[in-house]
C-alpha positions as CSV (number, residue, x, y, z in Angstrom):
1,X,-18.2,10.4,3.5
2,X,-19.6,12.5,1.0
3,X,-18.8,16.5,-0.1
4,X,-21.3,18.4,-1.8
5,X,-18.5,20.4,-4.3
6,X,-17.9,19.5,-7.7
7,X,-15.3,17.9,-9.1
8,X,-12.0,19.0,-11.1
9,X,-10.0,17.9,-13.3
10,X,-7.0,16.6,-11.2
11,X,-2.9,16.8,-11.8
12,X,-0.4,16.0,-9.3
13,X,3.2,16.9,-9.7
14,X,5.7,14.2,-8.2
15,X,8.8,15.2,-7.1
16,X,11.0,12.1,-7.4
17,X,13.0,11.1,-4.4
18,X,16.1,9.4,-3.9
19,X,15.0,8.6,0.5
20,X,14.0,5.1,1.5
21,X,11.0,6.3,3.4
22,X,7.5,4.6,4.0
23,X,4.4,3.7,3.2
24,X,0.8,6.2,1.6
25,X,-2.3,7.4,1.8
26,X,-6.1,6.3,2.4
27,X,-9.3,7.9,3.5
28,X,-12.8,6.6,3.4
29,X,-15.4,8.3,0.9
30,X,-17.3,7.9,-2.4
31,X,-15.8,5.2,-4.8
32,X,-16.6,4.4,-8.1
33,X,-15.9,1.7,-11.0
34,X,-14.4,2.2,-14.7
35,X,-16.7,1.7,-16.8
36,X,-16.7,1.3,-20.0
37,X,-14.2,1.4,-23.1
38,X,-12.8,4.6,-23.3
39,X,-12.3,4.6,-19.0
40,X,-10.8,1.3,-19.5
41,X,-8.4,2.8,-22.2
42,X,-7.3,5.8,-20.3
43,X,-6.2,3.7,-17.7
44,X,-4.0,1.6,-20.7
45,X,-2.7,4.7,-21.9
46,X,1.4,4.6,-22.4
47,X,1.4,8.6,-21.4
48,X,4.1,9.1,-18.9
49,X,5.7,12.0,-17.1
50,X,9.2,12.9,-16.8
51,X,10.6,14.9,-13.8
52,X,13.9,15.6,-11.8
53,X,15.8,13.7,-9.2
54,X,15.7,14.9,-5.7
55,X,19.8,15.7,-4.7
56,X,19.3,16.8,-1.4
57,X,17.0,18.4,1.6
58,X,17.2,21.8,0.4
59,X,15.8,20.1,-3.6
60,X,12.8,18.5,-1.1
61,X,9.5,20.8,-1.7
62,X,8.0,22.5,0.7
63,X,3.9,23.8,1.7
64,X,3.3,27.4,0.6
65,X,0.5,27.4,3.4
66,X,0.2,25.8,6.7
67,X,-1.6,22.5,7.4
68,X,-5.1,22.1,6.1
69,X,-7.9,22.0,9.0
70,X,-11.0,20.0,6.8
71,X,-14.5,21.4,7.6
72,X,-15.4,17.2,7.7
73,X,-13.2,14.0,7.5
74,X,-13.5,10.6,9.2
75,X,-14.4,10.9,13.0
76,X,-14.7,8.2,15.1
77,X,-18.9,8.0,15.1
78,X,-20.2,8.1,18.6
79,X,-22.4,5.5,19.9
80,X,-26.0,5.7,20.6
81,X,-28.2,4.7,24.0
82,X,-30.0,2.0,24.2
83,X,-33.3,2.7,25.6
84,X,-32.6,-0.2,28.3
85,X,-30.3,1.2,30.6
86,X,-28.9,-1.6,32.0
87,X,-27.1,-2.2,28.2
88,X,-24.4,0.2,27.1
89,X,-23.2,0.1,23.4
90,X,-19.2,-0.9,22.4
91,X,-16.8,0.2,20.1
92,X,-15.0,-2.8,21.1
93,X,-18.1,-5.3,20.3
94,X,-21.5,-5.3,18.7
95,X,-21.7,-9.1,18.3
96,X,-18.9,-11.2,20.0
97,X,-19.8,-14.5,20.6
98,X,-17.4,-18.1,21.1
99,X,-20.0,-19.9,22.4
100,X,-18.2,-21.1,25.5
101,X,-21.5,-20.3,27.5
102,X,-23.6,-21.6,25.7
103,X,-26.3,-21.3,22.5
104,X,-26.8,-17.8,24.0
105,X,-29.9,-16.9,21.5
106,X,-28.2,-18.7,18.3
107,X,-29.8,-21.5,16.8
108,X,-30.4,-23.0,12.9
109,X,-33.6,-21.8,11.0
110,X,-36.7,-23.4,10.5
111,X,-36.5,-27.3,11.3
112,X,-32.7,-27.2,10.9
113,X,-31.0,-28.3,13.9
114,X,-28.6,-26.4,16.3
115,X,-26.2,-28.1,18.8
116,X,-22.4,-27.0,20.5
117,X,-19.9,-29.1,19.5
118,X,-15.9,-29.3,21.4
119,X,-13.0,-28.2,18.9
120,X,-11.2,-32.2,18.5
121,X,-8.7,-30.6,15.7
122,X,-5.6,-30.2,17.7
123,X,-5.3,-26.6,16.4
124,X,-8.5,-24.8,17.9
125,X,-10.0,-25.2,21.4
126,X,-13.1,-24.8,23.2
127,X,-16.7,-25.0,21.7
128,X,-18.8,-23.9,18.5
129,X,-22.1,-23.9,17.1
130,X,-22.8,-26.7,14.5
131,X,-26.5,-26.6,12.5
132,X,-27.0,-29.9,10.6
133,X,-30.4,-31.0,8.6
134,X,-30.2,-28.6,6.9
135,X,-33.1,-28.3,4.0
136,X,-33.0,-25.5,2.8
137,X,-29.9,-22.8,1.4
138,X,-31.2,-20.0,3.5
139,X,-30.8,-22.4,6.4
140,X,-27.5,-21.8,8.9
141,X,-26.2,-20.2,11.6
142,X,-28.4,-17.4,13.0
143,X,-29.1,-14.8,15.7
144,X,-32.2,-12.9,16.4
145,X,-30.3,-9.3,17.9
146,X,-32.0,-8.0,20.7
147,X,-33.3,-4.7,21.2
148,X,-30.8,-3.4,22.8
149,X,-28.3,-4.9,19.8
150,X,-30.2,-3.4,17.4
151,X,-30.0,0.3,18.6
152,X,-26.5,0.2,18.6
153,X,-26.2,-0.4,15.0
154,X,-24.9,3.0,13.1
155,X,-26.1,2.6,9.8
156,X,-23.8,3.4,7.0
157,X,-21.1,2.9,9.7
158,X,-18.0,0.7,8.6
159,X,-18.2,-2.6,10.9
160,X,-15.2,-5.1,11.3
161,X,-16.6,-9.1,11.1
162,X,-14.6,-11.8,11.7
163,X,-15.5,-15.4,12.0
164,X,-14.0,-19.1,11.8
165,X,-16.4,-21.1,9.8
166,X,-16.6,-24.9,8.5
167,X,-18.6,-26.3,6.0
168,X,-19.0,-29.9,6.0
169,X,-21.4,-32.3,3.8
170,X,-23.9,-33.7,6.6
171,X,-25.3,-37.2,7.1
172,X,-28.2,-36.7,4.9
173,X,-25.8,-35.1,2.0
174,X,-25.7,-37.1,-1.5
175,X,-22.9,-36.1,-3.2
176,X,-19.1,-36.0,-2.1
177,X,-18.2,-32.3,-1.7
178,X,-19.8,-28.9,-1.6
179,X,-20.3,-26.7,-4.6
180,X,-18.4,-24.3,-2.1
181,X,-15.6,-27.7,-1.8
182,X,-15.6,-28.6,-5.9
183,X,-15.4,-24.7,-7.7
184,X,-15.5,-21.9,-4.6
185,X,-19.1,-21.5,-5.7
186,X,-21.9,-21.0,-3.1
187,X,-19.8,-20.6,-0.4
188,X,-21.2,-19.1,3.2
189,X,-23.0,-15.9,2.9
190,X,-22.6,-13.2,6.0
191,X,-26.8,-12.2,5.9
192,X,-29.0,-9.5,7.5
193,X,-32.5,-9.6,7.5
194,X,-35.3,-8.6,8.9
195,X,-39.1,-7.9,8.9
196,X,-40.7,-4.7,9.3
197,X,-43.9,-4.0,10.9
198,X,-45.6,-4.4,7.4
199,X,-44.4,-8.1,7.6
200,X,-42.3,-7.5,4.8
201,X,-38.7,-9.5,5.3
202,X,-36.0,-8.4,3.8
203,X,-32.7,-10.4,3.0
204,X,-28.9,-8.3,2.2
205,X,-26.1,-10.3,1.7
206,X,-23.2,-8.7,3.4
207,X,-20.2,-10.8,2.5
208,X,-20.3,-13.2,0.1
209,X,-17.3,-15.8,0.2
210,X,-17.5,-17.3,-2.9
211,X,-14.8,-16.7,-5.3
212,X,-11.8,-16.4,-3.2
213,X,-13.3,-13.6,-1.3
214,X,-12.3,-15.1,1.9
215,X,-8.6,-15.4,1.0
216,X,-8.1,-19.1,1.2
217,X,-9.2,-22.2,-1.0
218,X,-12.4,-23.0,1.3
219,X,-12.3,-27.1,1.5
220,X,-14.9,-29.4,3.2
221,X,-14.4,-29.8,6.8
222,X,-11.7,-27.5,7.4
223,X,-12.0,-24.6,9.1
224,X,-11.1,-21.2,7.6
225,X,-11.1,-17.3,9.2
226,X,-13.0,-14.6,7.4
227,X,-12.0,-10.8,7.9
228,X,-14.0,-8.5,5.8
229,X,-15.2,-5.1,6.0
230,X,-19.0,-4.7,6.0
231,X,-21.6,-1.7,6.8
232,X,-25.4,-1.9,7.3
233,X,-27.4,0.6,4.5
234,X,-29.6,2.8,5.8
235,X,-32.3,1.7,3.8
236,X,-32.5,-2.1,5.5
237,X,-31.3,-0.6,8.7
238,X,-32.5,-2.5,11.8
239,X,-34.7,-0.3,13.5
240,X,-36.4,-1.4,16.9
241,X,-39.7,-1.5,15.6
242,X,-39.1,-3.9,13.3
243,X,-40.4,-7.4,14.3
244,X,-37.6,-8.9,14.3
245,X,-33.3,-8.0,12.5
246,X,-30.9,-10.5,12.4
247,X,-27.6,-11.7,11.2
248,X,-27.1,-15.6,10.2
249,X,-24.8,-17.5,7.6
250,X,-26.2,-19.0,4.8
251,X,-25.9,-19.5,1.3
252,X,-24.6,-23.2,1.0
253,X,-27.0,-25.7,-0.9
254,X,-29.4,-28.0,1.6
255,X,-27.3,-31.1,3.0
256,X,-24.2,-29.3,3.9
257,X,-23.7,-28.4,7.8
258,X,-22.6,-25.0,8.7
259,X,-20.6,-24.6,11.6
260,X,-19.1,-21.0,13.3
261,X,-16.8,-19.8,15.9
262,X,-15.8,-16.8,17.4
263,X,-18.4,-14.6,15.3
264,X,-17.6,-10.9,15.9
265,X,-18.7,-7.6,14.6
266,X,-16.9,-4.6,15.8
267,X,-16.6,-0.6,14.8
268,X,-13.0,-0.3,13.4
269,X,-10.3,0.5,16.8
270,X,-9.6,4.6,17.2
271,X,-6.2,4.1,15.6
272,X,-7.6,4.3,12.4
273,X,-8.9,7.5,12.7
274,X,-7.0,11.4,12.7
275,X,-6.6,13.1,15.4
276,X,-9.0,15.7,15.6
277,X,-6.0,18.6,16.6
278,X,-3.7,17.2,13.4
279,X,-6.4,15.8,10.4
280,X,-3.8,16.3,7.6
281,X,-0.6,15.1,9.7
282,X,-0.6,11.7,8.4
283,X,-3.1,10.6,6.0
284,X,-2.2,7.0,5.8
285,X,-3.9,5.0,9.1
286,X,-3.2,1.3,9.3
287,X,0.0,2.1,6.3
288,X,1.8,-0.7,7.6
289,X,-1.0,-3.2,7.8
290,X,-0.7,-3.6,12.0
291,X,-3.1,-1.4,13.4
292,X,-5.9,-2.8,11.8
293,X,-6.4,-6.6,13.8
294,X,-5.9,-8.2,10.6
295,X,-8.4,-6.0,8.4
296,X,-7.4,-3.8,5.0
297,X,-9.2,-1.0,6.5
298,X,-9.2,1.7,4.9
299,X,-7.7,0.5,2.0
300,X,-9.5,-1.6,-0.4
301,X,-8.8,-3.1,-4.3
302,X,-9.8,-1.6,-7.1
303,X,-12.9,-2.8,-8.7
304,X,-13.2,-2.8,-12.5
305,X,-17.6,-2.8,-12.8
306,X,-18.3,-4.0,-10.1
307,X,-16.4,-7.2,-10.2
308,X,-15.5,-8.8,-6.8
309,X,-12.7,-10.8,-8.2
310,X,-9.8,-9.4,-7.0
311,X,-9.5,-9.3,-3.5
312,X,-7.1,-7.4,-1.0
313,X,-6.3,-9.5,2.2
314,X,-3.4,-9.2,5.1
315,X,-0.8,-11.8,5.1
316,X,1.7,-12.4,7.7
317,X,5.7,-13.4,6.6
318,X,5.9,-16.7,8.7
319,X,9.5,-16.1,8.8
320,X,9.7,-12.3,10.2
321,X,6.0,-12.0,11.4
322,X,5.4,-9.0,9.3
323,X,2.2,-7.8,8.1
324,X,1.3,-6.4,4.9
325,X,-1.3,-6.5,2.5
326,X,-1.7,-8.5,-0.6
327,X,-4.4,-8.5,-3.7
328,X,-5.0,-11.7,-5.6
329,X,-7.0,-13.0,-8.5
330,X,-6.1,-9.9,-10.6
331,X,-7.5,-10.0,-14.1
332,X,-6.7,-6.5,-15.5
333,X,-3.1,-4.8,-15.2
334,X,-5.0,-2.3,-12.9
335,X,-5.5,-4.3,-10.3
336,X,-4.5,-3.4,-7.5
337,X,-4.6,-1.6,-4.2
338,X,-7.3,1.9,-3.9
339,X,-6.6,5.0,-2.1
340,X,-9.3,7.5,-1.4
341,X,-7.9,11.4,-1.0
342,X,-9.7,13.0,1.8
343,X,-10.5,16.4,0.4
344,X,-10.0,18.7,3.2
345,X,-6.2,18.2,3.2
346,X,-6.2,17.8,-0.8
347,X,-5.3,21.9,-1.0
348,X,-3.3,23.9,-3.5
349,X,0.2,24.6,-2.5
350,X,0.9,21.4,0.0
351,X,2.9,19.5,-0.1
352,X,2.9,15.5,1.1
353,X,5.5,13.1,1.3
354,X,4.5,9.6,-0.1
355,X,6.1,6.1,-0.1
356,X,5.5,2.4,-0.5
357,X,7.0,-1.0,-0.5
358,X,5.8,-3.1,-3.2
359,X,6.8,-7.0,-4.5
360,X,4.9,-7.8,-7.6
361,X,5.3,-12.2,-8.0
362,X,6.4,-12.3,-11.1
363,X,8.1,-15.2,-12.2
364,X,11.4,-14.6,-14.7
365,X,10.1,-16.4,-17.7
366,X,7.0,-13.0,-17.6
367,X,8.3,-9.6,-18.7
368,X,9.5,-6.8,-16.0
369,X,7.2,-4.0,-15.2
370,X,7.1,-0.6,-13.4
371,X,4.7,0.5,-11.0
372,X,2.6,3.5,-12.5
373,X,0.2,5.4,-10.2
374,X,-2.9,7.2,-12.2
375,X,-5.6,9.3,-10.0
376,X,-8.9,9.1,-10.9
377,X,-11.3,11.8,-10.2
378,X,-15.4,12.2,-11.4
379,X,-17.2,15.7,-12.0
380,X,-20.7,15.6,-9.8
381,X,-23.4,13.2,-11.9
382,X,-20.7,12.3,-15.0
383,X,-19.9,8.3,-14.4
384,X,-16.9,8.6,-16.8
385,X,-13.5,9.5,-15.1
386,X,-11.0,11.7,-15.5
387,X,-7.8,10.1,-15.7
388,X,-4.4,11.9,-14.7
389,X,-0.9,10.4,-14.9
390,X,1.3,10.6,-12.0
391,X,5.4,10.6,-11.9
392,X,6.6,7.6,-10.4
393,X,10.2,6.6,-9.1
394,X,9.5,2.8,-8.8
395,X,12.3,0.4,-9.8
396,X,11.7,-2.3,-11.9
397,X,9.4,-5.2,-9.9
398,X,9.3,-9.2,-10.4
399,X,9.3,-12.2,-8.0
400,X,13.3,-12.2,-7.9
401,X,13.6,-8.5,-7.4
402,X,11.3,-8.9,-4.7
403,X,10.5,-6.0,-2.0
404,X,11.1,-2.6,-3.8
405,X,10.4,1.2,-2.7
406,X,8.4,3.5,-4.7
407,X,9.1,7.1,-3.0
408,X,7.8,10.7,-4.5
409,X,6.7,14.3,-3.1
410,X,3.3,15.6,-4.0
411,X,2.3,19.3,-4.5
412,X,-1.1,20.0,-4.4
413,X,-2.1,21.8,-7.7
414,X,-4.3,24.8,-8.2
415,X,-6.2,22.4,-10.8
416,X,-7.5,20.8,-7.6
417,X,-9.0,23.5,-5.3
418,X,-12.5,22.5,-6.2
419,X,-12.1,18.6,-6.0
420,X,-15.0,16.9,-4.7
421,X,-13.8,13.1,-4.9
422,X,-10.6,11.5,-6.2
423,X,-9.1,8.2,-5.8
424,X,-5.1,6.7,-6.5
425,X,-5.1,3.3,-8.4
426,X,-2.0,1.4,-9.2
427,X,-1.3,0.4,-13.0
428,X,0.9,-2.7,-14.0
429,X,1.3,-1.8,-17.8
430,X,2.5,-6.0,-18.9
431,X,0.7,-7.6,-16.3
432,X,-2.5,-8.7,-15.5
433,X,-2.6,-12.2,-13.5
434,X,0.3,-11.9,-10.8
435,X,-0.7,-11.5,-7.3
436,X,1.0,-8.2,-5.8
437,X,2.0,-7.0,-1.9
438,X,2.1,-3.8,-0.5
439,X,3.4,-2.5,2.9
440,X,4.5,0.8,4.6
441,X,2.3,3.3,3.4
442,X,2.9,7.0,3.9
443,X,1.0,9.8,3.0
444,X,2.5,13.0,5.5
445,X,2.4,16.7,5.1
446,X,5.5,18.4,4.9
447,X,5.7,21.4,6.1
């Protein structure tokens, strides 16, 4: 989403707590990286701020106004018509395939073969699609969307995709393992292309699972799941006209087989949206990592220049079956989880209530740390942030600590009545290479 003000400088005073609540706050809109030096420094900075210990409820803070009601924030988007009436368009499904009735308009891509194959694993059941011969990296698993498919798309919409997938070195292969197999490098691609009525084709990489990005160690002939968060630009939109739009998986070098089940692409479900009557209620949709069928959505990791190395992911406890949400492959000690403030309920005077559970892994030989939490913010057209500390109440986290709450009251400042975008990131002042978890997030106005 994007707001037309300009930006502020930004200050938020945290009331420390001493309540074991939950959980924080999220909401979708412009994003952008460090860059350079003196960003990068900012966020280093040892600058920290000192404030008083909440006693009891009459010490908690409370609005000077009533509850925001923003002009715009995140809606659920509604869906279009398809000019084919006997086709209605989902928020459920765009794409939903397991292949259990058949090819159903999937096949390889020029001269690679396609064929369905019976899950023999003893873990997963039924049938997938398997495309072997293949000569070619842009060769996989593809599907040329029918008309009807391709008006439903909402461009610049957020889409949920989902997938098993299996790469496997084919008959004709001559080494041992995949690239993908030997260093996580060229690993399946999520693709759209198509051609427009110039004959011009297009290809956008989506998703790129190289690197880690699909949260597991990707091996030859093992299956993994992929969960990511994608949205179709506006500018390669598919558009009806277009001689043909489609979605495939490629990017693995000629000789390795591709093979897919359960492909899905879906419009995020209405939980993770405000109610239209209550926008500024609860800013924190999917805080506890449930709600979301396995997805981060809406929060995402902070990315230092664009980098896609560290990654946010759900995990589930096999012990208690809880979900939360966990970044790895963290290179900078500001790494870590992303909040975006929806503007409309970021007003002078309230007041939120803010809380998280966080377990950094540690291990007792490295140094303790504390949790600080800077906000970012960016004047319209000026790439270098502004950088404001924020009080924290964290205790001390490590691997044998383990789960900790981090808890605090926020009053909106007069500093931010004209703020146009601001983000939360999450600073780890001696560490820069553990993975970190986060669950419970709440971000709720207090009246």
């Amino acid at each position: 989403m994007h707001w037309n003000s300009r930006f502020s400088v930004i200050t938020l005073l945290f009331i420390s707590n001493a309540l074991s609540t939950k959980a924080f706050f999220f909401n979708r809109g412009n994003h952008h990286d460090v860059e350079g030096e003196m960003g990068e420094a900012a966020l280093r900075s040892e600058e920290e701020i000192k404030v008083g210990t909440i006693s009891s409820d009459a010490d908690i803070p409370r609005s000077l106004q009533s509850m925001p009601i923003p002009e715009t924030y995140d809606a659920l988007p509604a869906l279009p018509t398809p000019s084919d009436g006997n086709y209605t368009c989902s928020y459920e499904s765009l794409i939903d395939e397991d292949f259990e009735n058949g090819l159903n308009k999937w096949y390889g891509n020029l001269g690679s073969d396609e064929s369905l194959k019976t899950h023999d694993d003893g873990v997963h059941t039924g049938s997938y699609l398997h495309i072997s011969r293949r000569t070619h990296e842009y060769q996989g698993p593809m599907i040329d969307l029918p008309l009807h498919v391709q008006e439903c798309i909402l461009p610049e919409e957020t889409y949920f995709f989902s997938a098993k997938i299996k790469i496997t070195p084919g008959d004709d292969f001559s080494g041992t393992h995949s690239e993908c197999h030997t260093s996580q490098t060229s690993c399946p691609v999520l693709m759209f292309s198509h051609m427009d009525t110039a004959g011009t084709v297009r290809w956008t990489p989506l998703v790129d699972f190289s690197g880690g990005k699909s949260g597991t160690t990707i091996q030859d002939g093992q299956w993994f799941d992929v969960r990511q968060v994608i949205a179709i630009p506006s500018t390669i939109n598919s558009n009806p006209d277009n001689l043909f739009s489609l979605f495939s998986i490629t990017g693995v070098e000629p000789g390795i087989d591709i093979s897919i089940d359960d492909f899905k692409i879906r419009l995020p479900p209405a939980e993770l949206f405000p109610d239209p009557e209550n926008v500024c209620q609860s800013l924190a949709f999917n805080g506890d990592a449930e709600d979301g069928e396995g997805f981060t959505y809406p929060f995402t990791s902070y990315l230092y220049k664009g980098t896609l190395a560290n990654t946010l992911f759900t995990k589930v406890d096999p012990e208690t079956g809880n979900t939360y949400f966990s970044i790895t492959n963290r290179q900078r000690v500001f790494d870590g989880i992303t909040l975006l403030l929806n503007k409309g309920c970021i007003v002078p005077g309230t007041v939120y209530r803010f809380s998280s559970r966080i377990r950094l892994h540690a291990p007792s030989e490295r140094e303790e740390t504390q949790l600080r939490i800077r906000i970012l913010a960016w004047e319209d057209g000026i790439s270098k942030p502004i950088v404001e500390n924020i009080a924290t109440t964290c205790p001390t986290l490590s691997e044998a600590i383990g789960w900790v709450t981090c808890s605090n009251f926020v009053r909106i400042p007069d500093s931010m009545a004209n703020i146009d975008t601001a983000k939360l990131v999450f600073i780890f002042p001696n560490n820069d290479v553990d993975d970190v978890d986060w669950d419970d997030f709440i971000f709720e106005f207090v009246p």
